[in-house]
C-alpha positions in Angstrom: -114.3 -39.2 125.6 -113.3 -41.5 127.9 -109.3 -41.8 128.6 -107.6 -45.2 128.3 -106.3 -47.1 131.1 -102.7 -47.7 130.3 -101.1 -50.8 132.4 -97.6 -50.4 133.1 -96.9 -54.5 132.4 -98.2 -52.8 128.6 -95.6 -50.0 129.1 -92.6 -53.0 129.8 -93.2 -54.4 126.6 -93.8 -51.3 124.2 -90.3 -50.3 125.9 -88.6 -54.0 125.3 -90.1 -54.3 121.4 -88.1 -51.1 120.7 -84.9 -53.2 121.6 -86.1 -56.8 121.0 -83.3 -58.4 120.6 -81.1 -56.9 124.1 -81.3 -58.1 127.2 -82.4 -54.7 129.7 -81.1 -54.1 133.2 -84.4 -54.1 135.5 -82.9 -51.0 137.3 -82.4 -48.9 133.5 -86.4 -50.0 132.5 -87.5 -48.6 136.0 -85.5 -45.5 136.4 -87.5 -45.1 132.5 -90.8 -45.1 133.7 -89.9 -42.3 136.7 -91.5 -44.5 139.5 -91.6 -43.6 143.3 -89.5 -45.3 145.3 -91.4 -47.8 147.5 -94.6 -48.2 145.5 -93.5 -47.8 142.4 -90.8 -51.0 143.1 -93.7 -53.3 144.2 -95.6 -52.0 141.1 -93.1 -53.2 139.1 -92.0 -56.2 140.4 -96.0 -57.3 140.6 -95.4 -55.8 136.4 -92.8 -58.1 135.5 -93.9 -61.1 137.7 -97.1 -61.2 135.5 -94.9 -60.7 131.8 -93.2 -63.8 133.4 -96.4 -65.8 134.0 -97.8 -64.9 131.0 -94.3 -65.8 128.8 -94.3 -62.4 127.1 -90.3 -62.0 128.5 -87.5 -63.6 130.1 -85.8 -62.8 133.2 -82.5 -63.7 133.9 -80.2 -62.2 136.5 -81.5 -58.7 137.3 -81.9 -58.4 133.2 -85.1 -58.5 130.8 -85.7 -59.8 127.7 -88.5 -60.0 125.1 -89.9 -63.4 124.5 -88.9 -64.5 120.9 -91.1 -66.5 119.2 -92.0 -66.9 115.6 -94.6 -63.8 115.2 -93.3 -61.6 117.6 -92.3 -58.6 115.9 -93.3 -59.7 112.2 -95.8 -57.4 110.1 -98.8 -58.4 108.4 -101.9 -57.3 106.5 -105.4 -57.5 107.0 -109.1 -56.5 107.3 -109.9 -54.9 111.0 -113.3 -55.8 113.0 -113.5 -53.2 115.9 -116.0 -54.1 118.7 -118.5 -51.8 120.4 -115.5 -51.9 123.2 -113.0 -50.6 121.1 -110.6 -53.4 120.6 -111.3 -55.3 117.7 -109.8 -58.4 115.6 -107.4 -58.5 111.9 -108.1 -61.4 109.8 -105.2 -62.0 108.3 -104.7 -64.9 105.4 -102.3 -67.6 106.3 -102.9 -67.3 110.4 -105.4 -69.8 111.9 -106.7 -67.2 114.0 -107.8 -63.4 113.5 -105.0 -61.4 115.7 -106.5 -59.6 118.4 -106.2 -55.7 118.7 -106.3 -54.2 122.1 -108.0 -51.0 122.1 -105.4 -49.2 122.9 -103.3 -50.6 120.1 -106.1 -50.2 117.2 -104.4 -46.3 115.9 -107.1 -45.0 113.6 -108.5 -48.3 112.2 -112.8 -47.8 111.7 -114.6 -51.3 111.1 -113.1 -53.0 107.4 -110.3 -51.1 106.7 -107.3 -52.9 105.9 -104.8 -52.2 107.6 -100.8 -53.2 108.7 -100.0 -55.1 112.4 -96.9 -55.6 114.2 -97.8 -59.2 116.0 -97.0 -58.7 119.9 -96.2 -61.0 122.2 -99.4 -63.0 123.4 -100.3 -61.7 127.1 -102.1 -64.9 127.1 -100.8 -68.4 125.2 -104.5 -69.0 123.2 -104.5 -65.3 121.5 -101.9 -63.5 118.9 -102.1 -59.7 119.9 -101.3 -56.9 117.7 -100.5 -53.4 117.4 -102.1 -51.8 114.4 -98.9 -49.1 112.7 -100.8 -48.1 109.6 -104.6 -47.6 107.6 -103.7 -48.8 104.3 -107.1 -48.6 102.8 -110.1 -47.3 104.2 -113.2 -50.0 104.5 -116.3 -48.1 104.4 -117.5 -45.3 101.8 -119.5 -43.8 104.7 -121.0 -44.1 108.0 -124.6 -43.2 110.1 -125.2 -41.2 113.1 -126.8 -38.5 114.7 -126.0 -35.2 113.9 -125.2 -32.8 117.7 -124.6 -28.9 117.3 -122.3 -28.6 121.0 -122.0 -24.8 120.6 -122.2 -21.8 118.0 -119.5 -23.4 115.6 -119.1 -26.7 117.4 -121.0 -29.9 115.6 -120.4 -33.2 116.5 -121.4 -36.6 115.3 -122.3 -39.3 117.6 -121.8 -42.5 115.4 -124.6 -45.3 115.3 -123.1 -48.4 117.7 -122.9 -50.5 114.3 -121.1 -47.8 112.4 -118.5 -47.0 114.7 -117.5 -46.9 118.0 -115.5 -43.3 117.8 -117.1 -39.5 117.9 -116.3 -37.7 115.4 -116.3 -34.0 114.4 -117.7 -31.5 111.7 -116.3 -28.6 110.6 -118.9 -25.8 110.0 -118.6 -26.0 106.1 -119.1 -29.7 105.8 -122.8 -29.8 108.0 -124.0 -29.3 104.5 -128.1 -28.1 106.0 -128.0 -30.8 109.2 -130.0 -29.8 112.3 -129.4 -30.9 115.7 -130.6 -34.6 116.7 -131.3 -35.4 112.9 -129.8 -39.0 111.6 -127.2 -38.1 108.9 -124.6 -40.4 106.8 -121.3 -39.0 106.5 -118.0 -40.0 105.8 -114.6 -39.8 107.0 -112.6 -36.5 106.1 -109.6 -37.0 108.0 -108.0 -38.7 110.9 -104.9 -37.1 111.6 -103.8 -39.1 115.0 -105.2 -41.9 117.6 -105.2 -39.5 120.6 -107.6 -36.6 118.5 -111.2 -36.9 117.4 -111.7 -37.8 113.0 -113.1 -35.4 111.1 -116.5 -36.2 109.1 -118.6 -34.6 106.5 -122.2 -34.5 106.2 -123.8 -36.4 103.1 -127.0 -36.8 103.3 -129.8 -36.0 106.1 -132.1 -38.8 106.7 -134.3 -37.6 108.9 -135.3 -36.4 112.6 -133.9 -38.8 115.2 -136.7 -41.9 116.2 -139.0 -41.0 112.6 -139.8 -44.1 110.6 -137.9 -43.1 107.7 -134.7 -42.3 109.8 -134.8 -45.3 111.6 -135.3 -47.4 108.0 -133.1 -45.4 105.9 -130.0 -45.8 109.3 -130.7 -49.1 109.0 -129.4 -49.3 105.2 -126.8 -46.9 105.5 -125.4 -48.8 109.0 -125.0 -51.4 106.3 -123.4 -49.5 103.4 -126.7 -49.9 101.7 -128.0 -46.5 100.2 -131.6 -46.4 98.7 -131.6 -44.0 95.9 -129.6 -44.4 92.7 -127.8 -42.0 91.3 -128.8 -39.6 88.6 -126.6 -40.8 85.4 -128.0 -44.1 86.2 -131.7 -43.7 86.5 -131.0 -41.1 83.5 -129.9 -44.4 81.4 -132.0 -46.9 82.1 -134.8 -44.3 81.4 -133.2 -44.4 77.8 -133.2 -48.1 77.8 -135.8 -48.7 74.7 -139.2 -50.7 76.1 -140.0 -52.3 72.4 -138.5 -55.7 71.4 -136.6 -55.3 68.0 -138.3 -57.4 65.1 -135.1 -59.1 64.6 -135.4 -60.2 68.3 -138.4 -61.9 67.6 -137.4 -63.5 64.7 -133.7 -64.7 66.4 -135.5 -66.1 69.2 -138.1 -69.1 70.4 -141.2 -67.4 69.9 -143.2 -69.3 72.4 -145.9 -66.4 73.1 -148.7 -68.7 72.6 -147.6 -71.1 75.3 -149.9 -71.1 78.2 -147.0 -69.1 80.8 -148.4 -67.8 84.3 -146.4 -65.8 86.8 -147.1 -66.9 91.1 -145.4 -63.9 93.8 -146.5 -62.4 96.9 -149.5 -59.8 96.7 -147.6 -57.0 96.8 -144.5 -58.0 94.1 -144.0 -55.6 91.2 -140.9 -57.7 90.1 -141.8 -61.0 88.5 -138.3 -62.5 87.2 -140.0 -65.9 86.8 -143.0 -67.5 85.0 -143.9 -71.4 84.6 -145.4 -73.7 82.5 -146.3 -76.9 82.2 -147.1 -79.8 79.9 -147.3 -84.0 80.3 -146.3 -85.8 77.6 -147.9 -89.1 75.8 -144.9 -90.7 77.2 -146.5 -89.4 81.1 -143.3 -87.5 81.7 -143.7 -83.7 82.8 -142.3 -80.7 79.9 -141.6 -78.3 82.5 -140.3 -74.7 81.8 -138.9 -72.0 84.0 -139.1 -68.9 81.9 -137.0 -65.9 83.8 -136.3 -62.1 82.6 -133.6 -61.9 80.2 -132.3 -59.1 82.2 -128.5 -59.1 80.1 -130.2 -58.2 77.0 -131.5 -54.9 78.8 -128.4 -54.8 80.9 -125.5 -54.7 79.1 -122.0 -56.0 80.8 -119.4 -52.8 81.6 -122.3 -50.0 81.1 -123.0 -47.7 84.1 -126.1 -49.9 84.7 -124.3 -53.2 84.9 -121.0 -51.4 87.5 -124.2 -49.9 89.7 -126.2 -53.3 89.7 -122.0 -55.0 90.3 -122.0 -52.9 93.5 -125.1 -53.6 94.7 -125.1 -57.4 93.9 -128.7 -57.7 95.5 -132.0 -55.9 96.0 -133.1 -55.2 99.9 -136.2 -56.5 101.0 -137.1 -54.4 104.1 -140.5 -54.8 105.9 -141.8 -51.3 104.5 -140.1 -51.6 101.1 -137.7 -52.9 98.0 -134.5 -51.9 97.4 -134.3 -52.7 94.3 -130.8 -53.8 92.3 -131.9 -52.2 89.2 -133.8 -48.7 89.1 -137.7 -49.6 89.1 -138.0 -48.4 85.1 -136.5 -51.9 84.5 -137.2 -53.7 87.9 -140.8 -53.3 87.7 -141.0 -52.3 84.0 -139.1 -53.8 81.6 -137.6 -56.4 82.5 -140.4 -57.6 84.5 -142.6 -60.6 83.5 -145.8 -58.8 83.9 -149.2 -60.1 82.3 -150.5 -59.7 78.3 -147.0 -58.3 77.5 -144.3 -59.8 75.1 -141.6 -59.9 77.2 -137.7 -61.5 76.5 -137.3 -64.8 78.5 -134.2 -66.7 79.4 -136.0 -70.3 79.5 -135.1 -73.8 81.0 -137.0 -76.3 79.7 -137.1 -80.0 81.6 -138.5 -83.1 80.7 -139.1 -85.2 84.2 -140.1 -88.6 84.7 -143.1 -89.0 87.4 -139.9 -90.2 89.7 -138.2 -86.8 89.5 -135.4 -87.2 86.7 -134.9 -84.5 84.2 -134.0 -87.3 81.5 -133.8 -84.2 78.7 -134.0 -80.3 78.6 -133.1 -77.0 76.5 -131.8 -73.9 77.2 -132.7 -71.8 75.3 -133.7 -67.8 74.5 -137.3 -67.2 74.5 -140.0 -64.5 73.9 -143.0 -65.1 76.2 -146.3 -63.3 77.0 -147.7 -64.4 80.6 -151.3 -65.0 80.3 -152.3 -64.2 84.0 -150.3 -63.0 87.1 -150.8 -65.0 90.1 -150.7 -64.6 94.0 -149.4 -67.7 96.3 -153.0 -67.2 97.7 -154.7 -67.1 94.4 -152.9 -70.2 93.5 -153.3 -72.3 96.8 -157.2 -71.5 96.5 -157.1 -73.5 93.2 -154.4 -76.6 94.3 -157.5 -76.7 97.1 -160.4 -76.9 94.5 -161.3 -73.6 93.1 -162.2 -73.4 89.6 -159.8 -71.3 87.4 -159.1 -71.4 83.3 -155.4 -72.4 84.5 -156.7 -74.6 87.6 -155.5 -77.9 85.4 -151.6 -76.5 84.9 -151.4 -75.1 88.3 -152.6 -78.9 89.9 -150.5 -80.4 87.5 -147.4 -78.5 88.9 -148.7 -79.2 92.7 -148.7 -82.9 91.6 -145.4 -82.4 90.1 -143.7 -80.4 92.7 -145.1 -82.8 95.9 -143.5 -85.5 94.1 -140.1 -83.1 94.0 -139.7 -82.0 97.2 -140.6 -85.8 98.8 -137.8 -87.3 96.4 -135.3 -84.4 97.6 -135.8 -84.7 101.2 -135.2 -88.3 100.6 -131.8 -87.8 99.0 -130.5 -85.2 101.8 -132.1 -82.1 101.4 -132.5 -80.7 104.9 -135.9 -79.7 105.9 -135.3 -75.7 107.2 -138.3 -73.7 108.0 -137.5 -70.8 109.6 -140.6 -68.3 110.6 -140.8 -65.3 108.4 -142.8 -62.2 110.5 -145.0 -59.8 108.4 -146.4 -56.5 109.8 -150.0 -54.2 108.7 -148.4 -51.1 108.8 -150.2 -47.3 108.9 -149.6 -45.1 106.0 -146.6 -43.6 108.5 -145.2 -46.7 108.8 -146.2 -47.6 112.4 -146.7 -51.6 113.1 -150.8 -52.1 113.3 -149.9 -56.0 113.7 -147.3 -58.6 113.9 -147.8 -62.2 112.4 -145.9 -65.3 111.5 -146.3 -65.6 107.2 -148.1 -69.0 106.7 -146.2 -71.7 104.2 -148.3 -72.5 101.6 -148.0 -75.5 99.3 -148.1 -72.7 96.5 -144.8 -71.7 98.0 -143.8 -75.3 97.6 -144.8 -75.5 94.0 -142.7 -72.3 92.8 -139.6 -73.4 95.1 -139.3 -76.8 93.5 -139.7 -75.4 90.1 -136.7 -72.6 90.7 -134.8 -75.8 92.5 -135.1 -77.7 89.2 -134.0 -75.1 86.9 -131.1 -74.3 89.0 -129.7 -77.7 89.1 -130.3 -78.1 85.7 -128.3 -74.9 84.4 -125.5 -76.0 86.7 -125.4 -79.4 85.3 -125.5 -78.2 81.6 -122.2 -76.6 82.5 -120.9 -79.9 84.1 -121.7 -81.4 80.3 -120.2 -79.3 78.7 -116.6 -79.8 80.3 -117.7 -83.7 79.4 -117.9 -83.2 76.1 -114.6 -81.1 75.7 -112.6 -83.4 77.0 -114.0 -85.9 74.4 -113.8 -84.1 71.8 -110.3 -82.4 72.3 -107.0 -84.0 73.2 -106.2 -81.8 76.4 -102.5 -81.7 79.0 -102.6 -83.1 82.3 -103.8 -79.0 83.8 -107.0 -79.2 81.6 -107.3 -82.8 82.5 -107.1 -82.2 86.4 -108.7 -78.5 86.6 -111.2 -79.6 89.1 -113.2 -76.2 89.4 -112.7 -75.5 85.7 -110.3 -73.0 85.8 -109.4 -73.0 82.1 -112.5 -75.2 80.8 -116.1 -73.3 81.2 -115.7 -71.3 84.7 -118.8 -71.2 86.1 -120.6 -69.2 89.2 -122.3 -72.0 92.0 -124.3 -71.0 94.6 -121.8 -73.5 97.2 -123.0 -74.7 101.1 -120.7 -76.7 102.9 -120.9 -78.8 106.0 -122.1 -77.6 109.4 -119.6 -77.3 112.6 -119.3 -80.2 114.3 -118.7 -78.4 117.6 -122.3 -76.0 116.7 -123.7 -78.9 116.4 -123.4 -80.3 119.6 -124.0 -77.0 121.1 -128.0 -77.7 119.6 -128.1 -81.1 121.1 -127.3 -79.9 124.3 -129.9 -77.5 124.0 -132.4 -79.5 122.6 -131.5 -82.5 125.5 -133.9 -81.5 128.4 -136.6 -81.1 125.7 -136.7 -85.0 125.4 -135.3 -84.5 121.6 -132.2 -87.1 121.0 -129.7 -85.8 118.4 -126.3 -87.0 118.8 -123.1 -85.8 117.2 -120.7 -88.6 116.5 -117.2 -88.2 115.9 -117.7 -85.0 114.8 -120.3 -85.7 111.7 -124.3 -85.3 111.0 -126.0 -86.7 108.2 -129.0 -85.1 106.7 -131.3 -87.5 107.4 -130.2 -87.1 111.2 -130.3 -83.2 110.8 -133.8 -84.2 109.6 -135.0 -85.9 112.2 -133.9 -83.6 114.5 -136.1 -81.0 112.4 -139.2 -83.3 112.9 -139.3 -83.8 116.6 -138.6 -80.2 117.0 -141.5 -79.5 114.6 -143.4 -81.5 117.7 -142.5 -78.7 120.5 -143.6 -75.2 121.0 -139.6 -74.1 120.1 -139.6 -74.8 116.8 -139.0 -71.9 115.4 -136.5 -71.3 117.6 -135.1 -74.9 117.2 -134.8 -74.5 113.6 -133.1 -70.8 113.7 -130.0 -72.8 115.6 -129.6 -75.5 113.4 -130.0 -72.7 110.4 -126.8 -70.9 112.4 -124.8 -74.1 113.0 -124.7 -74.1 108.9 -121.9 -72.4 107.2 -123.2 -69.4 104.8 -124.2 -70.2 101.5 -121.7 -68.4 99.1 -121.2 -67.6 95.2 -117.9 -69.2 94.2 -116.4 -71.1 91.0 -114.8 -73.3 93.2 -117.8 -76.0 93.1 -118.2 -78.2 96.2 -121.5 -78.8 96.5 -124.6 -77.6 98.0 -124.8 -79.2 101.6 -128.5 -77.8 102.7 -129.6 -79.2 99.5 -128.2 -82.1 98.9 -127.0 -80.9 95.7 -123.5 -81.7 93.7 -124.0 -78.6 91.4 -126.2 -75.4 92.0 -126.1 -71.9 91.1 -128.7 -69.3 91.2 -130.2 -68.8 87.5 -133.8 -67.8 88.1 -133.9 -63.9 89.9 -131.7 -62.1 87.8 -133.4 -59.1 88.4 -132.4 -59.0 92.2 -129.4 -61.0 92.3 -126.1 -59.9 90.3 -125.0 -63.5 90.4 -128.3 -64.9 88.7 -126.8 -62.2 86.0 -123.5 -63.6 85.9 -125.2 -67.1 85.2 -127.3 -65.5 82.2 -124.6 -63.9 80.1 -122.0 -67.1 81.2 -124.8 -69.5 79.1 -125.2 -67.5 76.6 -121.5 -66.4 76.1 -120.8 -70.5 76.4 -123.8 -70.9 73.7 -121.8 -68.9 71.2 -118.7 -70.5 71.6 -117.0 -67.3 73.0 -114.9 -66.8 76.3 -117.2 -65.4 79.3 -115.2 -64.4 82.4 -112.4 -65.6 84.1 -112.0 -68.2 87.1 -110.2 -65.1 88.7 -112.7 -62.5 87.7 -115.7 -64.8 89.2 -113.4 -65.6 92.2 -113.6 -61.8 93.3 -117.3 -61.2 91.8 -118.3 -64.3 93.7 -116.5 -63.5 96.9 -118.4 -59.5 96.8 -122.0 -61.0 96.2 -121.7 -62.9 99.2 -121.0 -60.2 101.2 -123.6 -57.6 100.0 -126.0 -60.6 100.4 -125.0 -60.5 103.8 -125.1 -57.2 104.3 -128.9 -57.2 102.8 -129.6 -60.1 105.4 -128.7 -57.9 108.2 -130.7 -55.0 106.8 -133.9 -57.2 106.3 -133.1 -58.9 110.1 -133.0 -55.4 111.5 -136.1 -53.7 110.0 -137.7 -56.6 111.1 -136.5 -56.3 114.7 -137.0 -52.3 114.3 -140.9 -53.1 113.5 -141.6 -55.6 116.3 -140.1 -53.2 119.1 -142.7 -50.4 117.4 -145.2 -52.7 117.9 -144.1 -53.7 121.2 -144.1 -50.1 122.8 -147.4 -49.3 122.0 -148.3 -52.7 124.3 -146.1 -51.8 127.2 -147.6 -53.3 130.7 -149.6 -55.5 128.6 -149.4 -59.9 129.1 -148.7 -62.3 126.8 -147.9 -65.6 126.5 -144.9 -66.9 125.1 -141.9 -69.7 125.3 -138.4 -69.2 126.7 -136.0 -69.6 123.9 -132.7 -69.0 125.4 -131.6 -69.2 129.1 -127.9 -67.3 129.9 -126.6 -66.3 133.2 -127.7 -62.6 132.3 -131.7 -64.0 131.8 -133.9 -65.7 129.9 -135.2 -64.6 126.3 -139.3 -65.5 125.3 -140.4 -65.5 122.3 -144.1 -64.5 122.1 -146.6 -67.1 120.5 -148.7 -64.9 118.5 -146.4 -62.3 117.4 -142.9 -63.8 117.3 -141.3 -60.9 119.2 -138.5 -61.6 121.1 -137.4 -59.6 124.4 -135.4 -60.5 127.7 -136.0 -60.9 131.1 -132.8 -59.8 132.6 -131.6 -62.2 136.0 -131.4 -58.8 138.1 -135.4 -58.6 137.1 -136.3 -61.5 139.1 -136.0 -60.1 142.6 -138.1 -63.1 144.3 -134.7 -65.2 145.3 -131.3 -65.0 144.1 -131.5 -67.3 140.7 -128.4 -69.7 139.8 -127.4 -70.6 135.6 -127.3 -74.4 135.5 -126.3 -74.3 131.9 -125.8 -78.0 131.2 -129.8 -78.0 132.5 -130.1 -74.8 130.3 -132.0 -73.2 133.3 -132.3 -70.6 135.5 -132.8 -72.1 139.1 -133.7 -70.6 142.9 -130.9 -71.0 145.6 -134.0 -70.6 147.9 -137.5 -71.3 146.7 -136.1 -73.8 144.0 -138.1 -72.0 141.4 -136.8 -72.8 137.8 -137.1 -71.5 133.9 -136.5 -73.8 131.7 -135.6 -74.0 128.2 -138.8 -74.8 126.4 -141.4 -73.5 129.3 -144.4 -72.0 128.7 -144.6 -68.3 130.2 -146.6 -65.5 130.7 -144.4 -62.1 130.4 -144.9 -58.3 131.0 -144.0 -55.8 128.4 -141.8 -52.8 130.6 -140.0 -51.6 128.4 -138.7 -51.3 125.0 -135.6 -49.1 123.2 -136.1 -48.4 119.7 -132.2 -47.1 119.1 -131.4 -50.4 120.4 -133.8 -52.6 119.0 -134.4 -54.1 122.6 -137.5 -55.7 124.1 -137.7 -56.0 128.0 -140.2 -58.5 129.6 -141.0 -59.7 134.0 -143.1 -62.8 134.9 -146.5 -61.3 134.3 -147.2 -62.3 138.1 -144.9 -59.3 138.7 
């Protein structure tokens, strides 16, 4: 490993925090240190001359002082981020800023463990430093790597660069069967001291180094994502019983002779939604979203419910499903699959031909889907094929068109952001690469989900209403703006874009003719919108839209309702996929828990349970980003020296980055690369230009690019100028 370079003016001040409130002689600190004479003087002068700069201390007539200020020295608590360099961050509640952690000061944090920090004075006035003094709780239940036997009795593992940045050892009891160069998980044994390596155990072996399943399975485990569930749990949702109780049947809407379809991908086994449609003498639309009753099956504080709680989402990698529920109920019964009575958690809508739901039930259903739909299937018949279901299924086209028009006129943002799918080999190799084509079948079910979710959150808003009418309440009931005490509820909340993001994407988009323009800070939609549209015009819109997506802040689960901004919604929450999203769950039991007139959880309890979805959600969103990166650089090395044309869709002063047309791959060509002149970053131009020859690459240009190389640990893709 690699020793630390320890800087003396660092020395000064670990010396001065031990006595922070003396003033120290300049000749006792450097008689301390055991300098030589001549050189070690100018050292130390050149030392404190720098602390001065820098305000960390005060100097005053041959003596030295810590800086005070309001932090120094105080304590706090929070989560640590390490870097790949070794330093890291501590977000800490109640400080505008995360505290940075020199790498020397971050003890034996790993990446999310909470931790305590004595705050340091700032070597630099924009930054609060810390020293990390304690791991109160570790973050991660476990970590991936790959697996090195350094002698007889000597195992080692080298940690993947998102796991952790630290080696770590094995004793010879703990390998638990791992061979040498095979990806493993393990977790942390011991760390007994910053200056010697942690100690690991094995878990599980995942597979030889650079095999498809290694590479997948690293991927999940990199993101505290494990595939397989464990035994006691598959074990009880086998014993789950598959027939519906009589007195289900009779408690319920029997609505199995409705006309109910299901519309997924090709290849779905979980269908959680089903549709059907009506119009009414009056011309109004009787639309109803008909989703698994997944809380009758899944019952709350079983072993089921705490291993779908900890999961909070199934994983949708490009090779397969991680599914939030074992695939006995995923796939089986809970799923909405054809010719089957199945228990339904329906929304039922009644929407004038100008989009308003003017009346609607909630209610719970038993269903049996007459036929089980692809989007393909379905956009055959919106363009004029003949099907027993072709009038519904144009009805909800009509329906839906009219939807998504009306919502993009009253600010929903217009996002489309490309979504690659590969033909793989029965090993898992990439045969092919292509961008997934939006269909207006796509449209039809999105609009439809869109409605039932707005109208489920609304119901709730109702409710309150009618409380308050019918109940003298004090001032707390009468102000609880979230509903703390009056029907807490689970939203599915967006809130505004940064400002300064913002107009990072209309300096990008500038030299591509496109005018956006960020005043005073603020965006509409209908700006955002147009933006969209003229970027829909230019060979970068993918990559036009994937920057305004990341100017957005996340979408999160919270009771604290304020909105959905992407949307253009005042109240959301995710009610229709309950068999892949814990929060959908939530939803389900809250409306039927409401229904009865009991208490469902608390504003607390769906503070925390919100605040843990999001975060698995993002983890999942990494995982799916990742094997989706993973696939395109297989494909990509089995094209190396091969052309192809493509866009650049990023300039920096280290290169340029090209997407490729047909594939959306994206891959680099590093500035060292291009060896004709000696290229200079013009970033307000967002190009690349030749001191010399006056070459340029552009932002937006058209380009033809070698593939040279391509790193599968790394995920990287490296192009040249095909003229190369």
């Amino acid at each position: 490993m690699k020793k630390k370079k320890v800087h003396l003016e660092d020395l000064i001040l670990e010396m001065l925090q031990r006595h922070p409130d003396s003033w120290v002689s300049e000749d006792a600190l450097m008689s301390a240190f055991k300098l030589p004479r001549k050189k070690g003087v100018q050292r130390f002068e050149r030392a404190i001359r720098k602390l001065a700069e820098k305000e960390s201390i005060s100097v005053k007539k041959g003596k030295i002082k810590l800086k005070t200020s309001a932090n120094n020295g105080k304590i706090v608590e929070g989560v640590f981020s390490g870097t790949r360099h070794g330093s890291g961050y501590v977000k800490v509640e109640g400080l505008d800023q995360d505290v940075r952690i020199p790498a020397k000061f971050t003890h034996t944090a790993l990446d999310k463990d909470r931790v305590k920090v004595t705050l340091l004075p700032g070597r630099g006035k924009d930054r609060t430093e810390g020293k990390i003094t304690d791991v109160l709780e570790r973050g991660k239940r476990f970590f991936v790597g790959t697996f090195r036997k350094e002698g007889k009795n000597a195992f080692m593992i080298i940690p993947d660069e998102k796991s952790a940045t630290v080696e770590f050892f094995v004793h010879p009891d703990n390998v638990n069967g791992a061979k040498d160069r095979e990806k493993v998980t393990f977790r942390l044994v011991d760390w007994m001291h910053p200056r010697s390596l942690p100690e690991a155990e094995v878990l599980e072996v995942l597979g030889k180094k650079g095999s498809n399943n290694a590479a997948i399975l690293s991927i999940l485990a990199e993101n505290e994502l494990q595939a397989a569930f464990p035994h006691r749990v598959e074990s009880f949702a086998e014993s789950v019983a598959r027939e519906i109780p009589e007195k289900e049947y009779r408690r319920r809407n029997d609505i199995r002779e409705m006309e109910v379809f299901t519309i997924d991908p090709h290849d779905a086994k979980d269908f959680d939604d089903a549709l059907s449609i009506e119009v009414l003498d009056s011309g109004n639309y009787y639309l109803g979203v008909h989703i698994a009753d997944v809380g009758y099956y899944v019952q709350q504080g079983s072993i089921l419910d705490d291993e779908a709680r900890e999961r909070a989402t199934s994983v949708y990698l490009v090779d397969r499903v991680i599914p939030m529920l074992p695939e006995c109920l995923s796939n089986g019964v809970c799923s909405l699959r054809p010719n089957e009575d199945k228990l339904a958690h329906s929304c039922f809508m009644e929407i004038t031909p100008n989009g308003k739901v003017v009346n609607y039930a909630i209610d719970e259903t038993v269903i049996n889907s007459s036929r089980r739909f692809t989007y393909e299937e379905v956009q055959e018949i919106i363009d004029g094929k003949n099907n027993p279901h072709a009038e519904s299924i144009r009805t909800l086209a009509g329906m839906s068109a009219m939807l998504t028009k009306q919502r993009f006129n009253q600010g929903s943002i217009n996002l489309d952001t490309p979504e690659p799918r590969f033909r793989l080999d029965e090993f898992g190799k990439p045969l092919g690469v292509f961008v997934k084509e939006r269909l207006a079948a796509h449209r039809l079910v999105e609009e439809c989900m869109l409605m039932a979710n707005k109208t489920v959150s609304k119901h709730i808003s109702l409710l309150r209403e009618q409380k308050k009418q019918k109940s003298r309440q004090d001032d707390a009931d009468q102000n609880d703006k979230y509903g703390k005490n009056n029907y807490p509820f689970l939203y599915r909340i967006h809130d505004r874009p940064d400002p300064e993001k913002l107009k990072n994407i209309a300096e990008n988009v500038r030299p591509l003719g496109i005018d956006f323009r960020v005043k005073n800070g603020k965006v509409n939609a209908r700006e955002i919108n147009s933006l969209i549209t003229q970027a829909n015009e230019t060979r970068l819109k993918y990559a036009i839209n994937e920057l305004i997506l990341r100017s957005m802040a996340k979408a999160v689960y919270s009771p604290k309702n304020i909105g959905h901004y992407g949307l253009g919604f005042k109240e959301y929450s995710h009610f229709t996929s309950p068999i892949r999203r814990y929060p959908d769950l939530i939803v389900h039991r809250l409306l039927k828990q409401y229904s009865a007139g009991i208490p469902g959880y608390s504003f607390r309890e769906l503070q925390v349970l919100g605040d843990h979805c999001s975060e698995k959600e993002k983890d999942a969103v990494i995982a799916e980003r990742d094997s989706i990166k993973l696939k395109q650089v297989e494909f990509m090395s089995g094209h190396i020296g091969e052309d192809f044309a493509g866009v650049i869709s990023g300039v920096t002063e280290k290169g340029l980055f090209v997407i490729l047309d047909e594939s959306y791959c994206e891959g680099m060509i590093a500035v060292r690369e291009l060896d004709d002149d000696f290229y200079v970053y013009e970033q307000s131009m967002h190009q690349l230009r030749g001191k010399n020859r006056g070459k340029i690459y552009r932002l937006g240009d058209e380009i033809n690019i070698k593939v040279v190389r391509t790193d599968i640990e790394q995920r990287q893709i490296d192009f040249l100028p095909a003229s190369k």
